[in-house]
C-alpha positions as a printed NumPy array, in Angstrom:
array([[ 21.445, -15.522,   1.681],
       [ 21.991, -17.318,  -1.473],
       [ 20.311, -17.355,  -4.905],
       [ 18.725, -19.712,  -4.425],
       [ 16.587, -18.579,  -0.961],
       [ 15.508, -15.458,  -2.291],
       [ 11.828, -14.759,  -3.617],
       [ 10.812, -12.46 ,  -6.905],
       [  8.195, -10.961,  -7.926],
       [  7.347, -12.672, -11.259],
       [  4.389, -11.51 , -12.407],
       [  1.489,  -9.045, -11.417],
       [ -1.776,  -8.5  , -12.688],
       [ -4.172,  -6.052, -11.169],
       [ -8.418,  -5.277, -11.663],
       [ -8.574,  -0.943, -12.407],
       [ -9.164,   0.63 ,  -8.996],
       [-12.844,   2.381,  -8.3  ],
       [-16.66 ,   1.64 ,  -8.665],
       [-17.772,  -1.289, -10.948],
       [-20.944,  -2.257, -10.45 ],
       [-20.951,  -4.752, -13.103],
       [-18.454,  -7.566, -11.256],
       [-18.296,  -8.612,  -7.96 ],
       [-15.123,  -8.154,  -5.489],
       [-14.262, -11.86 ,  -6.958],
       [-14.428, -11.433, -10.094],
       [-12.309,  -8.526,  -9.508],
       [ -9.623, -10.982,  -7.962],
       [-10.137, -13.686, -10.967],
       [ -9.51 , -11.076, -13.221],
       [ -6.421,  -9.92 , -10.847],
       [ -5.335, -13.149, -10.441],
       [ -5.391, -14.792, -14.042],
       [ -3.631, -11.567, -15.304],
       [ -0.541, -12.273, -12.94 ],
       [ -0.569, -15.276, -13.972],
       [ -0.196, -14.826, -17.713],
       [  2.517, -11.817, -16.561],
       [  4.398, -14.167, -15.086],
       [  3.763, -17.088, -17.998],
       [  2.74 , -19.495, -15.888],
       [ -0.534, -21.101, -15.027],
       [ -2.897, -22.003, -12.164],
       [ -1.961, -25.616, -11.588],
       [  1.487, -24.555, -11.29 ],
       [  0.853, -22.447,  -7.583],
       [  2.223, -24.698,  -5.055],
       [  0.866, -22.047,  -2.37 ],
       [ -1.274, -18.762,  -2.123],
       [ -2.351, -16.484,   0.203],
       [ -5.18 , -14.157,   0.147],
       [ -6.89 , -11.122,   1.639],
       [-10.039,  -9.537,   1.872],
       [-11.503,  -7.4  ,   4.15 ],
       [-15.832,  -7.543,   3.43 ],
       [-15.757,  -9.117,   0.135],
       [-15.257, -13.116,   0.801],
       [-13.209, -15.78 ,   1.956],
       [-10.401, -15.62 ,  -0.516],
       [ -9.71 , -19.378,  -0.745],
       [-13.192, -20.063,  -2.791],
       [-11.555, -18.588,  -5.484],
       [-10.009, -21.91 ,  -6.154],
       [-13.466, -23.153,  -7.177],
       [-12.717, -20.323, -10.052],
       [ -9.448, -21.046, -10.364],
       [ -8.795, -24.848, -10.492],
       [ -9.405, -27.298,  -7.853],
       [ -5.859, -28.764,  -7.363],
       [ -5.727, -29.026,  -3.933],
       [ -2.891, -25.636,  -3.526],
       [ -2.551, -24.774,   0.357],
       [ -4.578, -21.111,   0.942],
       [ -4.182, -19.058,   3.834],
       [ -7.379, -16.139,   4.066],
       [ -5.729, -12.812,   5.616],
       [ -7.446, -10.116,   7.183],
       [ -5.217,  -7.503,   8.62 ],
       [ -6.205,  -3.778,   7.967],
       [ -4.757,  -2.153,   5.355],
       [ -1.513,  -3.975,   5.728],
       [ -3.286,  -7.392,   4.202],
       [ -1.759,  -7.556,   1.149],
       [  1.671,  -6.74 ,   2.414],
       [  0.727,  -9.852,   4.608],
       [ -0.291, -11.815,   1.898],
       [  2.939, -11.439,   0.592],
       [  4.966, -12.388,   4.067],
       [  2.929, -15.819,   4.024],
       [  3.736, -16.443,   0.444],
       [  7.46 , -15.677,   0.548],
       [  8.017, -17.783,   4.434],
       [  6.295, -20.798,   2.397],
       [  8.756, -20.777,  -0.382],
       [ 11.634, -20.269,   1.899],
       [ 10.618, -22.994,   3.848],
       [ 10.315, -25.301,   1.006],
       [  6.624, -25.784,   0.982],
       [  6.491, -24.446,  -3.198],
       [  8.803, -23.14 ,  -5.573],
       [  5.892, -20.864,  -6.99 ],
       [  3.486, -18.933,  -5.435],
       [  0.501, -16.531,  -5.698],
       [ -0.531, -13.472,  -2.943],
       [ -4.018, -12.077,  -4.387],
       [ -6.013,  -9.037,  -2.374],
       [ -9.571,  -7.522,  -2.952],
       [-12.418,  -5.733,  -1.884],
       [-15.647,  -3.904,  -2.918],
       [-16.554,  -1.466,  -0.503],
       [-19.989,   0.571,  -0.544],
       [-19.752,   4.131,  -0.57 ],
       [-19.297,   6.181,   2.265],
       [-16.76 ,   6.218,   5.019],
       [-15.615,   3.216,   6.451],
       [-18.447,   1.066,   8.242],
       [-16.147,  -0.193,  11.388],
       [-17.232,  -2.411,  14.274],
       [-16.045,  -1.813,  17.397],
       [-15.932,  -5.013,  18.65 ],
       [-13.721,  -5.866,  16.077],
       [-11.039,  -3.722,  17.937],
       [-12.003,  -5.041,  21.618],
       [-13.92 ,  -1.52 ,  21.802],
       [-17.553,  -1.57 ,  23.363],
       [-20.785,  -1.019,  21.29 ],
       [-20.833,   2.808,  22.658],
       [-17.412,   3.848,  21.297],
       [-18.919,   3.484,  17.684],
       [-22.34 ,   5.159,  18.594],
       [-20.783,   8.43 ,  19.845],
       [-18.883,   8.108,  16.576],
       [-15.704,   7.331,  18.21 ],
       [-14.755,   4.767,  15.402],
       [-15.339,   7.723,  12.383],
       [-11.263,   7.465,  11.119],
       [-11.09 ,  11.076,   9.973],
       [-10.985,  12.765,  12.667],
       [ -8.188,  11.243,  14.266],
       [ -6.042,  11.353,  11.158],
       [ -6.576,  15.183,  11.316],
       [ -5.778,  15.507,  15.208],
       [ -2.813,  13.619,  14.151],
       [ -1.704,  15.942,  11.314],
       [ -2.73 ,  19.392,  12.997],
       [ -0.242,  18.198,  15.962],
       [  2.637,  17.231,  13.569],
       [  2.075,  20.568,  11.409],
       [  2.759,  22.347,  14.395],
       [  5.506,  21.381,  15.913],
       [  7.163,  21.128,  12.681],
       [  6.488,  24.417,  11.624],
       [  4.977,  23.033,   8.097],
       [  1.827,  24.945,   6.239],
       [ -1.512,  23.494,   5.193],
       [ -0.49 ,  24.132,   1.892],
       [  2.347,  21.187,   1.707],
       [ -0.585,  18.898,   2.548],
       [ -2.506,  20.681,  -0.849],
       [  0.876,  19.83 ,  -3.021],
       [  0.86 ,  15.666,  -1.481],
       [ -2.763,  15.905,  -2.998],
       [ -2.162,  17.753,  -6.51 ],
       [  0.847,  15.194,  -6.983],
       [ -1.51 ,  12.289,  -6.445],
       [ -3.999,  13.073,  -8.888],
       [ -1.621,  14.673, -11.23 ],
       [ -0.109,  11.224, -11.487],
       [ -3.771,   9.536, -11.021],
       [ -4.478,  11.124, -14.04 ],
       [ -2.125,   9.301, -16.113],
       [ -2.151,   5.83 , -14.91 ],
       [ -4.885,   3.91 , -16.565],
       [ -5.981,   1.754, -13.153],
       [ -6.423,   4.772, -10.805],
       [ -9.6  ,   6.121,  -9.967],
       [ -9.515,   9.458,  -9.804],
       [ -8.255,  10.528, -13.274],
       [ -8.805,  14.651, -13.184],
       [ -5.961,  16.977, -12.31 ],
       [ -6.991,  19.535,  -9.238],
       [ -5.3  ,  22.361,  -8.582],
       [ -3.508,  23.13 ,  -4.998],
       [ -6.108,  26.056,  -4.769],
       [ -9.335,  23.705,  -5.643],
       [ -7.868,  21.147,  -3.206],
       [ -7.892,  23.906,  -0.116],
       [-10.746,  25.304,  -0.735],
       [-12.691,  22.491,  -0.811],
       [-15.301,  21.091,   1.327],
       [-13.646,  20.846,   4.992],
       [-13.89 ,  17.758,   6.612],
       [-11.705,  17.411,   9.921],
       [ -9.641,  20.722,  10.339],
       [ -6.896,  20.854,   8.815],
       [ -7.895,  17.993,   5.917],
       [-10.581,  18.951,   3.151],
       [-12.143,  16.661,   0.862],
       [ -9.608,  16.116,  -1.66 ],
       [ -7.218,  15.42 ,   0.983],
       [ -8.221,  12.372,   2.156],
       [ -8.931,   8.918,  -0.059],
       [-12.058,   7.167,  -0.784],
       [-13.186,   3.214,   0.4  ],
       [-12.85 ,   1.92 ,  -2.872],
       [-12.614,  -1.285,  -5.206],
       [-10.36 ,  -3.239,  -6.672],
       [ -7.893,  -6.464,  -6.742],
       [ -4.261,  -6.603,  -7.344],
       [ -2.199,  -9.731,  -7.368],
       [  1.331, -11.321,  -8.128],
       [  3.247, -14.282,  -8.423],
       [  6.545, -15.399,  -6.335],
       [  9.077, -17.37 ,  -7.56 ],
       [ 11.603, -18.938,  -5.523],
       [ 15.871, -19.039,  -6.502],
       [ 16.24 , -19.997, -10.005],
       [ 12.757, -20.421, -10.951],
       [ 12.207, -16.542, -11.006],
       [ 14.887, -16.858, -14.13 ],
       [ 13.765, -19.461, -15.711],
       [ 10.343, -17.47 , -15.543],
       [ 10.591, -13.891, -16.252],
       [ 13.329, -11.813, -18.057],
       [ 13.928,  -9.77 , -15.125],
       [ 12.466, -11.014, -12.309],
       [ 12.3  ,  -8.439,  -8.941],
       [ 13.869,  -9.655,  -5.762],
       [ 11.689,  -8.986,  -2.427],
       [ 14.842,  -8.21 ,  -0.492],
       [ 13.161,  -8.069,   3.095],
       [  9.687,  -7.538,   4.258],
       [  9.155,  -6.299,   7.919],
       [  5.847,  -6.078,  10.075],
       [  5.798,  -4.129,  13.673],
       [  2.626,  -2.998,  15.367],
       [  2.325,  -0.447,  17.607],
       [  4.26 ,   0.411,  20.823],
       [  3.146,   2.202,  24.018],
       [  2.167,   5.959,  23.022],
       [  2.093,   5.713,  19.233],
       [ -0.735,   7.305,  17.297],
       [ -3.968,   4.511,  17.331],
       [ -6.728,   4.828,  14.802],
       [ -9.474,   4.841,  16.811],
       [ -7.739,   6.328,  20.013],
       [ -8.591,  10.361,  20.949],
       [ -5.394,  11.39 ,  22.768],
       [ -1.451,  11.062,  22.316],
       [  0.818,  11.138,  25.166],
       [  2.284,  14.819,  25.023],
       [  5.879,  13.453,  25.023],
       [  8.27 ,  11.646,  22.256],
       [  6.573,   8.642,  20.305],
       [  7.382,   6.266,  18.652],
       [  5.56 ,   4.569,  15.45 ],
       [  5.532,   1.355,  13.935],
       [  6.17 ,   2.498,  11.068],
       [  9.886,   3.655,  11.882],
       [ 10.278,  -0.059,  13.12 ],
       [  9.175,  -1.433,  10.357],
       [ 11.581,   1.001,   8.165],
       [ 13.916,   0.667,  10.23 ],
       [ 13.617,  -3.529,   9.828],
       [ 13.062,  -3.397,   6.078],
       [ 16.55 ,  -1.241,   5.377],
       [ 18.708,  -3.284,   7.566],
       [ 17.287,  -6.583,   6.299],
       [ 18.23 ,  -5.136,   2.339],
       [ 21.608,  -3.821,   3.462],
       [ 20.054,  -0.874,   2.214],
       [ 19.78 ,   3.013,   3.419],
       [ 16.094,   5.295,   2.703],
       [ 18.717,   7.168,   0.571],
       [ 19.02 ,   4.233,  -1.85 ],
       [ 15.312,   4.191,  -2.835],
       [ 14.638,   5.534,  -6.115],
       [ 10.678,   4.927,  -6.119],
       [  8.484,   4.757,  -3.234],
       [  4.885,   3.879,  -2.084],
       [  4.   ,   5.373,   1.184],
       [  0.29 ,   5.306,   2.729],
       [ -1.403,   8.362,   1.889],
       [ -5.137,   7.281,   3.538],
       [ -4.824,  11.178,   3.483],
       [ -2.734,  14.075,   2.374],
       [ -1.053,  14.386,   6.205],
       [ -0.556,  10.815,   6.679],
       [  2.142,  10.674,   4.011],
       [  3.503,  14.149,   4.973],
       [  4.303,  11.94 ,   7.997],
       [  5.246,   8.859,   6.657],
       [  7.798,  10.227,   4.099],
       [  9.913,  11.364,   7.849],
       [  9.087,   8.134,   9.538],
       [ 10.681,   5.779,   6.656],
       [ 13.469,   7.866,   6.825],
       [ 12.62 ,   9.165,   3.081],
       [ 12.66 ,  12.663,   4.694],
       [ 13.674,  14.665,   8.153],
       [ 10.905,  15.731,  10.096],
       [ 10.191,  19.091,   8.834],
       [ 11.745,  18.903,   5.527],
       [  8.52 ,  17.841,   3.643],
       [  7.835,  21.558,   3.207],
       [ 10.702,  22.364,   0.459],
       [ 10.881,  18.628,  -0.399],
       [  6.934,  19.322,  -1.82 ],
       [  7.865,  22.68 ,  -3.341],
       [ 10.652,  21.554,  -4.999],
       [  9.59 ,  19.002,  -6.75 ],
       [ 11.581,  16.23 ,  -5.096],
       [  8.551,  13.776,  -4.897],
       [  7.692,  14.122,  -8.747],
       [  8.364,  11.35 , -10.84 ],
       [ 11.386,  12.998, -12.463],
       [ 12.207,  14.249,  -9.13 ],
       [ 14.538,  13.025,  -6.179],
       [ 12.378,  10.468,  -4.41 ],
       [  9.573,   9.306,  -6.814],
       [  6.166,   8.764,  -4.655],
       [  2.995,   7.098,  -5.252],
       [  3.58 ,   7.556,  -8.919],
       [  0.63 ,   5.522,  -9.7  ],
       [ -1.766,   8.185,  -7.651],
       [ -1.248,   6.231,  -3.881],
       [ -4.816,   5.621,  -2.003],
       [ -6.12 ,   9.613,  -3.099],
       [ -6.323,   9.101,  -6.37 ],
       [ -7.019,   5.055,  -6.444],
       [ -8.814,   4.782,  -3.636],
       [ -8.547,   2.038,  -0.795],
       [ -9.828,  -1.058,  -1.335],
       [ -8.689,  -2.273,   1.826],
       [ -7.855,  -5.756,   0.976],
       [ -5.724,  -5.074,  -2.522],
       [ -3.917,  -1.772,  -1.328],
       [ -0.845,  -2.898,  -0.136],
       [ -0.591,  -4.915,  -3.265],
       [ -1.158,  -1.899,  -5.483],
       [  1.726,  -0.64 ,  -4.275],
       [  4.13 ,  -3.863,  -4.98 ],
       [  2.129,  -4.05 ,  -8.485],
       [  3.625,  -0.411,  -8.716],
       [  7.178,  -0.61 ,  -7.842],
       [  7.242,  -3.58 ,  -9.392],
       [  6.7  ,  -2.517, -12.814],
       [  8.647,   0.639, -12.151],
       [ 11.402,  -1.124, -11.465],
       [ 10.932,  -3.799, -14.523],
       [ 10.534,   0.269, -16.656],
       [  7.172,  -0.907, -17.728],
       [  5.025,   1.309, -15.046],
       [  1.437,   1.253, -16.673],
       [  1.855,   5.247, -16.173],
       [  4.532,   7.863, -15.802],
       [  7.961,   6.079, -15.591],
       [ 10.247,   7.11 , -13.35 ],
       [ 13.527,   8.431, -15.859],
       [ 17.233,   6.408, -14.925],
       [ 15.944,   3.27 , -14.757],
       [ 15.269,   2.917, -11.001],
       [ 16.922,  -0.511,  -9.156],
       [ 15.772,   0.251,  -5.842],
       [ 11.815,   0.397,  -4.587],
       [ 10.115,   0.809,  -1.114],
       [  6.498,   0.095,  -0.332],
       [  5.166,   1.12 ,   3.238],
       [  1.414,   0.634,   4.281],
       [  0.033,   1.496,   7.855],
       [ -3.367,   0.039,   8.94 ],
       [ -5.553,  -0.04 ,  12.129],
       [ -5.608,   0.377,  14.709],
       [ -1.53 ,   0.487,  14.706],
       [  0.269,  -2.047,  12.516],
       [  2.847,  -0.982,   9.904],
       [  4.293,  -3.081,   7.079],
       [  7.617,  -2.187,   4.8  ],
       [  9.02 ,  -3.836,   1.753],
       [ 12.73 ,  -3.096,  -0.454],
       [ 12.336,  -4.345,  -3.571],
       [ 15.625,  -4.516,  -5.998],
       [ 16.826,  -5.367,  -9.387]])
């Protein structure tokens, strides 16, 4: 692919993750929005197409009666957590097929507190399945853990050290939520929720917007100083026998997730290997669930997590860099601006002007990986 096909990430603006009563999820996404666009020093009437996503705060296209009325194409997305990844697919297939040289994916949401409030229906599930509390999240993502701890012979204690690095870095990036250090100890002996996950080991519906602006070929140069190419992007849902959100059992044999075929799709896309990534965004809806990513990306072996935690290796100064901006524990999940959290992340990593800790050696290679409900995964390489 030439020059002049490629997409970059321009510009990136993002509203501080966690509870504002003051603004509404919109104003959030204006905020979000206006602040990529003055990242990327361009302006409103210059979007030739945008995409947005939100998952109970609005119809993200009436923010053009905020924005400018100028008559841009806008696609609304809703898909789990893996909207703003998709945001970002619609944008970047619209400049590649010559629809706009410039483009804008924007994501949002203001959820109330509390644990997710799902409808059934909205998975094809009958009214019962929620009233038994079937559609309660947690408990499956701690089934799901409590299996792979076993037969990977890794201790409750390496899901303590994913949570202490998250709001270690949380507590230095100034648009996370949670901004207070906790010890490994204070993290296990918290309040147990679904055996083996406590409190502080799983994330927190949040708010928040994040948003950025595509450029296509040439007119990422003539925009930013050093623009960041979105060298693939790759979707998969689920296949027969992968873990499902809202689903009790797993078949007892080999499975396989979407989010190694998404991996998988992302690194051969790039011409890239997991080895090459210097910073990485994984989903971390709870301490166990990026235990289990980091093998499925290929960032790890299953069963390595355990030293890879104790030594260090997924510090910011160490080996493979994750969720240096806190991931979903310490910024919560605002379900419709997560996945773009994570680009707004690497991005600026990458550019070495992370709004936090900076990763040392000036990193050229990023990752992001999101995985939503009930079984969709999305996976980005981003380069400079």
């Amino acid at each position: 692919m030439s020059r002049s096909d490629e997409v970059y990430v321009v510009g990136c603006g993002m509203h501080p993750f966690g509870r504002d009563e003051t603004v509404t999820g919109m104003d959030m996404a204006e905020r979000a929005v206006r602040e990529a666009l003055a990242d990327a020093g361009t302006a409103w009437d210059d979007i030739g197409y945008a995409a947005g996503g939100s998952d109970v705060s609005g119809k993200p296209d009436t923010l053009v009666g905020r924005l400018g009325l100028t008559g841009v194409p806008f696609a609304n997305v809703q898909n789990g957590c893996a909207t703003g990844a998709s945001t970002v697919l619609a944008v970047a297939n619209a400049l590649r097929a010559g629809e706009a040289s410039l483009g804008l994916a924007v994501g949002f949401d203001k959820h109330e507190r509390g644990a997710f409030n799902v409808s059934a229906a909205r998975y094809g599930l009958p009214d019962w399945y929620a009233e038994t509390g079937m559609m309660l999240t947690t408990q499956f993502f701690a089934l799901k853990t409590q299996r792979y701890l076993h037969e990977h012979g890794i201790s409750e204690r390496a899901l303590a050290r994913v949570a202490a690095r998250a709001f270690r870095n949380g507590s230095q990036h100034p648009l996370a939520w949670r901004r207070k250090e906790l010890t490994e100890e204070e993290i296990l002996n918290s309040a147990e929720v679904s055996p083996p996950l406590t409190q502080y080991m799983f994330c927190s519906p949040g708010q928040g917007a994040a948003a950025l602006v595509l450029a296509l070929g040439d007119r990422a140069f003539d925009l930013c100083e050093r623009p960041v190419k979105l060298a693939s992007l790759a979707f998969r849902t689920r296949r027969f026998g992968s873990f499902e959100v809202f689903s009790p059992w797993l078949p007892p044999g080999p499975h396989r997730s979407p989010s190694v075929d998404a991996a998988e799709a992302a690194f051969r896309t790039a011409g890239l290997r997991p080895a090459d990534v210097q910073v990485a965004q994984l989903q971390d809806t709870d301490s166990g669930s990026e235990l289990i990513h980091l093998a499925e990306t290929g960032l790890c072996g299953h069963g390595e997590q355990e030293e890879l935690l104790a030594g260090g290796d997924t510090d910011p100064t160490g080996r493979i860099p994750v969720n240096t901006d806190g991931g979903c524990l310490a910024g919560g999940e605002p379900v419709g601006a997560s996945g773009l959290r994570q680009f707004h992340e690497v991005v600026r990593q990458l550019q070495g002007r992370a709004p936090g800790v900076q990763v040392p050696g000036a990193p050229r290679v990023g990752f992001t990986h999101v995985y939503g409900a009930p079984g969709i995964s999305a996976c980005s390489v981003l380069t400079v």
